[in-house]
C-alpha positions in Angstrom: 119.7 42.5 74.8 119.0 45.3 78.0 117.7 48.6 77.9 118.0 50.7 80.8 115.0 53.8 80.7 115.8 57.0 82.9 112.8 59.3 82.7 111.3 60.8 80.4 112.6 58.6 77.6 109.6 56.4 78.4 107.4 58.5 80.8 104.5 59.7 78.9 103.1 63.3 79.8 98.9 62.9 79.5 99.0 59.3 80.7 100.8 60.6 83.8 98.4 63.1 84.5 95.3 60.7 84.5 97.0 58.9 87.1 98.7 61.4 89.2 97.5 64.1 91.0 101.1 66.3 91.3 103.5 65.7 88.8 106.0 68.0 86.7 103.8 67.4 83.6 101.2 69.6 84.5 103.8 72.6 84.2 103.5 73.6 80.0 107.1 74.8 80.5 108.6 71.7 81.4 111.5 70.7 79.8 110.4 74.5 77.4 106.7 72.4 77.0 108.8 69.3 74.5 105.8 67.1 75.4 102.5 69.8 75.1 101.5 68.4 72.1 101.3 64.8 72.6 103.9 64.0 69.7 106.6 62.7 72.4 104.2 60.6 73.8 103.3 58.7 70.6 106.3 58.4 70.1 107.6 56.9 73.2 105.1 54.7 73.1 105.8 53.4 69.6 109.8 53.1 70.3 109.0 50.8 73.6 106.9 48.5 71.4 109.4 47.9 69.2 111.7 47.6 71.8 109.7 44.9 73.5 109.7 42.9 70.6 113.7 42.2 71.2 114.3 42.9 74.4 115.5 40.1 76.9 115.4 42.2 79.8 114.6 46.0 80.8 115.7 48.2 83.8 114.0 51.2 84.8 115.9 53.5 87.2 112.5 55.7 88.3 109.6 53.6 89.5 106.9 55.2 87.8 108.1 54.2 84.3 107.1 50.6 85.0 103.7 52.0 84.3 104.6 52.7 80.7 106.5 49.6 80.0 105.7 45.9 79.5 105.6 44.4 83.0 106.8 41.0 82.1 110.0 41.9 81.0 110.8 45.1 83.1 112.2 45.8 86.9 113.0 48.5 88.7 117.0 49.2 89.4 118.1 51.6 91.7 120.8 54.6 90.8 124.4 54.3 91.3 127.0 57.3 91.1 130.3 57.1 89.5 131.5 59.4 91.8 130.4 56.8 95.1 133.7 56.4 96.3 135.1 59.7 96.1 132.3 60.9 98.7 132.7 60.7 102.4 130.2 61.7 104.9 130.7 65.3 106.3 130.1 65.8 110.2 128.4 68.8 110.2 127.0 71.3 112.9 124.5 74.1 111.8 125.2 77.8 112.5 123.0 80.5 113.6 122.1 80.2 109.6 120.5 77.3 108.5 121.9 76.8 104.6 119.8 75.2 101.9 120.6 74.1 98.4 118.3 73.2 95.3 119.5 72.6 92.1 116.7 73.1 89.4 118.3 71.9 86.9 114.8 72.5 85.1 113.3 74.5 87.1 109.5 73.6 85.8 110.2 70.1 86.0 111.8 70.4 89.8 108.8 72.8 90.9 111.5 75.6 91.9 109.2 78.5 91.8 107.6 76.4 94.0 110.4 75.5 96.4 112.1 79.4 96.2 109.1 81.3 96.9 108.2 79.6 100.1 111.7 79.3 101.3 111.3 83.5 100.5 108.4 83.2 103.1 109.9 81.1 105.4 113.2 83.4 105.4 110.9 86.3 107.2 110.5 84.0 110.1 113.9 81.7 110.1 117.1 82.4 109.9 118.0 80.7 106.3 120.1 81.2 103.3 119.0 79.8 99.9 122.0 78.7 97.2 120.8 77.8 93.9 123.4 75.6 92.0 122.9 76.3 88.0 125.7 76.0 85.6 128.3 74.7 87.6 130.3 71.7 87.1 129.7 68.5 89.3 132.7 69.2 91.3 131.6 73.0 91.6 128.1 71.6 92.8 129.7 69.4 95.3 131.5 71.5 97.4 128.4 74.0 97.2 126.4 70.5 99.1 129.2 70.2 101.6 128.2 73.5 102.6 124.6 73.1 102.9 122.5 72.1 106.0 119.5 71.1 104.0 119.1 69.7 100.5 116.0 70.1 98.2 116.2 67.8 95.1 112.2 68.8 93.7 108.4 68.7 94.5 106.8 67.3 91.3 108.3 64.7 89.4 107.4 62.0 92.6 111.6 60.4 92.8 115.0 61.6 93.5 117.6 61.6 91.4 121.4 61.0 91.3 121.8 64.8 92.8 119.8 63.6 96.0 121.6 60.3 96.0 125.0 62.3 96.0 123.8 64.1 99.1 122.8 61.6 101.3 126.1 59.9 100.7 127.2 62.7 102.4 125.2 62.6 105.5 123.5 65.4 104.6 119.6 65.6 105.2 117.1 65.7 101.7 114.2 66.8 100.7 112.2 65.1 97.7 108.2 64.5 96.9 107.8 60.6 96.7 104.9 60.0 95.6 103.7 56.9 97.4 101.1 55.0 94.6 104.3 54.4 92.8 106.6 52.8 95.2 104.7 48.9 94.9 107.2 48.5 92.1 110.4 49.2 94.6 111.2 46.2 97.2 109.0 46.7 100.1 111.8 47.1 102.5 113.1 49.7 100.1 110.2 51.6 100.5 110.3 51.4 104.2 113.5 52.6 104.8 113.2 54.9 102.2 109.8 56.8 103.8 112.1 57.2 106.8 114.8 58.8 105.3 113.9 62.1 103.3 112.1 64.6 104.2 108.6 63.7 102.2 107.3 67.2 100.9 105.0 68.2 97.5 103.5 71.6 96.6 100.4 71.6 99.5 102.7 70.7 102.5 106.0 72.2 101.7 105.9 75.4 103.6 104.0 73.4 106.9 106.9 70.7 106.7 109.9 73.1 106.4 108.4 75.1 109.0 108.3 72.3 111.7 112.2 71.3 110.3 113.5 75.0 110.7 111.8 74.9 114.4 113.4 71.8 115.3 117.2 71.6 113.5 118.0 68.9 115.7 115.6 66.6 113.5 117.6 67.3 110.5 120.7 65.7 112.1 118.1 62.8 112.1 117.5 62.9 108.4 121.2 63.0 107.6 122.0 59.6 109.6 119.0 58.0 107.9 119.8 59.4 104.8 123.1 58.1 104.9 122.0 54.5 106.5 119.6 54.3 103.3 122.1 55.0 100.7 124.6 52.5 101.8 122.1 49.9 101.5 120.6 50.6 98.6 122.9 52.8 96.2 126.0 50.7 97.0 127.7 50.1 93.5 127.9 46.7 94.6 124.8 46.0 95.1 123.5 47.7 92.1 125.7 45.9 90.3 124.6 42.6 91.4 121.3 43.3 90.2 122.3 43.8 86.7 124.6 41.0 87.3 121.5 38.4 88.4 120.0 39.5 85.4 122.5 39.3 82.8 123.5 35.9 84.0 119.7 34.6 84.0 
């Protein structure tokens, strides 16, 4: 018996703030404030107790829930996309107009405000155009990505998601807070190559790392390649796949 946890079906909202000093639960509207009252926690914490009594193996897909559950039965397990093969890399050249794309898909949770009101600065000084992609399908969202020069998945929750996953695979440059005290539970030369392959930003250094990005557009080209060189290794169905395989066998 496996259980695979995603987010916040085992991240716990006050425990995360005693250890982490940005994070999307700080932000009472997060998610319209489900876990203010410490209810969700209690019972998150409950379910993964039981859960531990019968559990052979568990997968978590974000490193930071391997705080919350038991560490002798649980490992991290990187995201795969069902759409993987159906996305190429795009060869891209930026215009005059440097295009960026967020999706806050909640936008407390992703720190938009954040994330639109310094791209608002930054537009008085560099040429850029912001598209926001809210309720659209996947494919809809796609092509919007194929357009874009520079992705933004979110500044607060400390991982990327499938969204940022789908960008890399095609070529295309991301930005994403990591937060670095959580990555000892991802394979050390995960962590490596990941560190040198998004663009590493949070709510204090967004605006001064943009900045230097938007000055320089040749270093985003950079980002794609990496990006792209990252996600092959460590996204590959395949691969993924033969981590759940190992473990099912065992």
């Amino acid at each position: 018996m496996i259980f695979t946890y995603n987010g916040c079906d085992a991240r716990q909202k006050y425990k995360t703030m005693e250890r982490a000093a940005i994070a999307s639960c700080y932000e009472k509207e997060c998610y319209n404030g489900l876990c203010n009252s410490g209810t969700r926690d209690l019972i998150r914490e409950k379910r993964i107790r039981i859960i531990s009594k019968y559990a052979d193996h568990i997968f978590a897909v974000n490193p930071d829930l391997l705080y919350f559950l038991p560490r002798n039965l649980s490992t991290f397990l990187p995201y795969t996309i069902s759409s993987w093969y159906k996305i190429e890399a795009i060869p891209y050249k930026i215009d005059r107009r440097i295009r960026v794309v967020h999706s806050p898909t909640d936008r407390a949770a992703k720190g938009s405000r954040y994330i639109i009101q310094t791209l608002e600065r930054l537009a008085k000084r560099f040429p850029i155009d912001l598209s926001l992609i809210e309720n659209m399908t996947n494919q809809k969202a796609l092509e919007a990505y194929r357009e874009a020069d520079l992705i933004i998945d979110q500044i607060l929750i400390g991982w990327y998601g499938g969204f940022a996953v789908e960008a890399m695979k095609m070529g295309k440059p991301v930005c994403v807070f990591i937060r670095e005290d959580d990555l000892k539970f991802i394979p050390k030369n995960m962590e490596k190559d990941l560190l040198e392959s998004v663009i590493n930003i949070n709510p204090l250094n967004i605006e001064r790392v943009l900045e230097e990005y938007f000055q320089n557009p040749h270093l985003l080209y950079e980002k794609g390649k990496a990006g792209l060189e990252y996600v092959h290794r460590w996204h590959d169905p395949v691969y993924v796949a033969g981590l759940t395989k190992a473990v099912y066998e065992n």
